[in-house]
N, C-alpha and C positions, 0 to 999 in steps of 0.2 A: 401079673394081673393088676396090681396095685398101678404100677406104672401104666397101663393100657385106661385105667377109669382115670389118672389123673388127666391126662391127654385127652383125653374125649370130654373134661370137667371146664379143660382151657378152651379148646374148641367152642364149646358152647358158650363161655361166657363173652370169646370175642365175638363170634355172630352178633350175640343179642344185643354188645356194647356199638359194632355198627349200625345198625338197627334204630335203636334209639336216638344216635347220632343223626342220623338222616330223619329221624320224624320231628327232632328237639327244634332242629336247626335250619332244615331243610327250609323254611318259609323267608330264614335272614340269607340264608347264601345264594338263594337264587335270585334279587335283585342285586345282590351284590356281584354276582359272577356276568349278569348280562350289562353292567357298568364296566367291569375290566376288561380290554384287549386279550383277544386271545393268546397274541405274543408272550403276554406276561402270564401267564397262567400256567401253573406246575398242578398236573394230575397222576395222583399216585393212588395206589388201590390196595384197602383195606378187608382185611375177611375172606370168608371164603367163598363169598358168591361177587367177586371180584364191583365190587360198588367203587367207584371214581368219587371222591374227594378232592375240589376244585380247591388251591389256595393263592390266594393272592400275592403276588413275588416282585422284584424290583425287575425290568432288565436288565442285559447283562449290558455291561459300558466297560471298555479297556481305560478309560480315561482320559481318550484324547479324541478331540471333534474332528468328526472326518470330515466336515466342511466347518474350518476355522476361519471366522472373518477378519478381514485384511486391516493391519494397524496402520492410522494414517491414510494420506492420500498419495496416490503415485502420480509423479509428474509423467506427465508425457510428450515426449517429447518427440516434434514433426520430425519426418524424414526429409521431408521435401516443401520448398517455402509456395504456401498457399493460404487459400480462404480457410479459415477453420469453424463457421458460420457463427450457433450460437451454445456451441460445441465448449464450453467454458471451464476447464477441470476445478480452478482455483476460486475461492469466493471474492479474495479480495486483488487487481491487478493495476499497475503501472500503464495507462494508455498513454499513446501518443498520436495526436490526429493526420489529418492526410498531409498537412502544412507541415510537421516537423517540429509541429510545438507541445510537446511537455504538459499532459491534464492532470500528473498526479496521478495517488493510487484510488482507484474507484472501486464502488462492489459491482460484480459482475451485470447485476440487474441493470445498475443506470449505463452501465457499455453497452447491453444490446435493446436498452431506449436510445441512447447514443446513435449506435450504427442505424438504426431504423429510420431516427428521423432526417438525417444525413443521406440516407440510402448509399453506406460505404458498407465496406467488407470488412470483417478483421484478420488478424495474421498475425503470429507469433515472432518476435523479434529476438526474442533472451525468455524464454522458461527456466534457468536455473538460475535466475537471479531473484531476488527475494525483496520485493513482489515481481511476479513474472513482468517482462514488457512485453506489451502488445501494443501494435499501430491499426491506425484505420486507414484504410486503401484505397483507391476507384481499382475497377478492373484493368484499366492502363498502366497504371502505376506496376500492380502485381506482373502482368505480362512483363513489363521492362524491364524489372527487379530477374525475375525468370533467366530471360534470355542474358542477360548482366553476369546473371552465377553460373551458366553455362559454360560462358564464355572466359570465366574466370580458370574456370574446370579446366578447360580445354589448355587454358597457356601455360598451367600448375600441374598436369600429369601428375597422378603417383608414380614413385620409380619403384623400381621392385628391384631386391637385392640380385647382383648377378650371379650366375652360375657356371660351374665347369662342363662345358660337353666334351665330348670324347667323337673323334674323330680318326679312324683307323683305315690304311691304305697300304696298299701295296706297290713294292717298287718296281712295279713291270706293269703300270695299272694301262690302260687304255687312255687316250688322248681326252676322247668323247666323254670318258668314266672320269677324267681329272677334272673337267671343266664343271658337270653336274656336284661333285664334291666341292669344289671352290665356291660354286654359287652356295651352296648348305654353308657352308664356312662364314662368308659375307654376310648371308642373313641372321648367323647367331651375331657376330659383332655390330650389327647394327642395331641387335635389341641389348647392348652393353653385355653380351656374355662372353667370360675365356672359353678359349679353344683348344683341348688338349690334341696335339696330331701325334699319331707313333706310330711307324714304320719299322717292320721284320727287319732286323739286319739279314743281306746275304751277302757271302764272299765273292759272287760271281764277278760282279762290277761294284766295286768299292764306291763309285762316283756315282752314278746312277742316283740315288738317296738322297743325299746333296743338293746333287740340282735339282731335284724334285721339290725340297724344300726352298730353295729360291723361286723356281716358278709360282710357287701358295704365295709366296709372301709378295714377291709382283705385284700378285693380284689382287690382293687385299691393303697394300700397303695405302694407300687414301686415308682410308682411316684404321687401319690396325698398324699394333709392333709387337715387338716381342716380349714377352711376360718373362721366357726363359730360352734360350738360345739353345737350336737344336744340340742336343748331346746322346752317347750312348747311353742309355740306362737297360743293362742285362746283354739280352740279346735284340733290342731293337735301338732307332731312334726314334727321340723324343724330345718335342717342345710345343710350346702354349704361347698362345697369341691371344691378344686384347684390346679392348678397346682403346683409342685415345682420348684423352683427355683435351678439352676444351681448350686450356694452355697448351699443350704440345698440338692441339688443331692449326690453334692462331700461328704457332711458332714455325709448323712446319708451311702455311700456307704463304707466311713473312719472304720466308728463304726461298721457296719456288717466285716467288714475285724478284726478288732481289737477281736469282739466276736467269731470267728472264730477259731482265734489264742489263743483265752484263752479255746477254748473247745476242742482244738488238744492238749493243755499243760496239761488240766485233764485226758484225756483220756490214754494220754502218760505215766502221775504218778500213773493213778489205773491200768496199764497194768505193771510197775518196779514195784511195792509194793511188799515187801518179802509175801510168803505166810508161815505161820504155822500150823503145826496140834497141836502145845501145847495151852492149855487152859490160858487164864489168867482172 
């Protein structure tokens, strides 16, 4: 009994302690709560006629900005040589006029006063040099330059490292089915790749195999040789062919010239040969 009046003593005194709280206060929180974000606002509820007391709270922050601004300025650098208008990333730059002569570094401003009263273009020459250079262009100029680096492209190829293909045949193949594999053959070596060829051994015709592989190589021999000289490895044959090299181009194209000239020199001496009808 005792415990049931103190319970009912606590009950009452929080009511009333809500109560009061909300008549004391009620006139400062509510300017205050229509000032704070509702984001930031924790409501938790008091007593037992469930009353909402607004407080004021920080947000919540993991500690790092999800949108961090960028330290510095990043160069940028053209993919492709052109106008870059008044597009200017740096403050302060290295110009060079349409003549080729050296204005020193300038701030940006007075370059595209510069270009304006010139009516030139500008274009980037060297961005990682420190100050960037840039020149001032006609639109002729830029075209020339264009077509110049094209053309540069074109005689400087990237080479791309070679690779091993694998080329597999059989020694009873078809005539028609050899010729279309020798062309596959040709076109890896003309883009500088080895050629792995392997061939089933079978015991029927020993020889068969053999000439199979001197017929590939016939036919490629122009510009391919051999990497590795047909051999057994397990139960097939197997060898690799490649491209030649520039020096063994010239050396082999040397010797065909030279044999050439020694078969025009016989030809030449069994066509003067005196002829006879005497016996000896």
């Amino acid at each position: 009994m005792a415990a049931f009046c103190l319970r009912k003593l606590i009950h009452q005194v929080t009511r009333n302690e809500t109560t009061c709280l909300s008549r004391s206060f009620g006139g400062f929180l509510k300017p205050l709560i229509q000032k704070t974000p509702l984001a930031s606002l924790w409501a938790t509820t008091v007593g037992t006629k469930q009353r909402p007391v607004f407080v004021p709270t920080e947000s919540f922050s993991s500690g790092v900005d999800a949108n961090p601004k960028p330290v510095g300025k990043k160069k940028v650098t053209p993919t492709t040589f052109g106008n870059v208008g008044r597009r200017i990333p740096n403050k302060i730059v290295h110009l060079i006029d349409e003549k080729g002569v050296s204005l020193g570094s300038m701030h940006r401003r007075d370059v595209i006063q510069l270009m304006t009263e010139r009516e030139l273009k500008l274009v980037p020459l060297n961005v990682d040099a420190e100050p960037p250079v840039y020149g001032l262009m006609t639109g002729k100029q830029i075209h020339e330059e264009q077509i110049r680096q094209r053309e540069k492209a074109k005689a400087n190829p990237v080479t791309r490292p070679s690779e091993l293909k694998e080329m597999r045949l059989s020694s009873v193949i078809a005539k028609h089915d050899l010729e279309i594999k020798i062309k596959h053959i040709q076109q890896w070596i003309d883009k500088k790749h080895s050629v792995r060829i392997s061939v089933p051994k079978k015991n029927e015709d020993p020889e068969t195999t053999p000439l199979l592989f001197v017929k590939i190589f016939e036919a490629v021999s122009k510009t391919a040789t051999y990497q590795s000289q047909p051999r057994i490895t397990g139960n097939k044959y197997v060898c690799v062919l490649r491209h030649m090299s520039d020096k063994e181009l010239q050396k082999q194209n040397m010797k065909k010239v030279k044999d050439n000239k020694q078969s025009d020199i016989l030809k030449k001496c069994g066509s003067e040969a005196p002829t006879s009808n005497e016996l000896h």
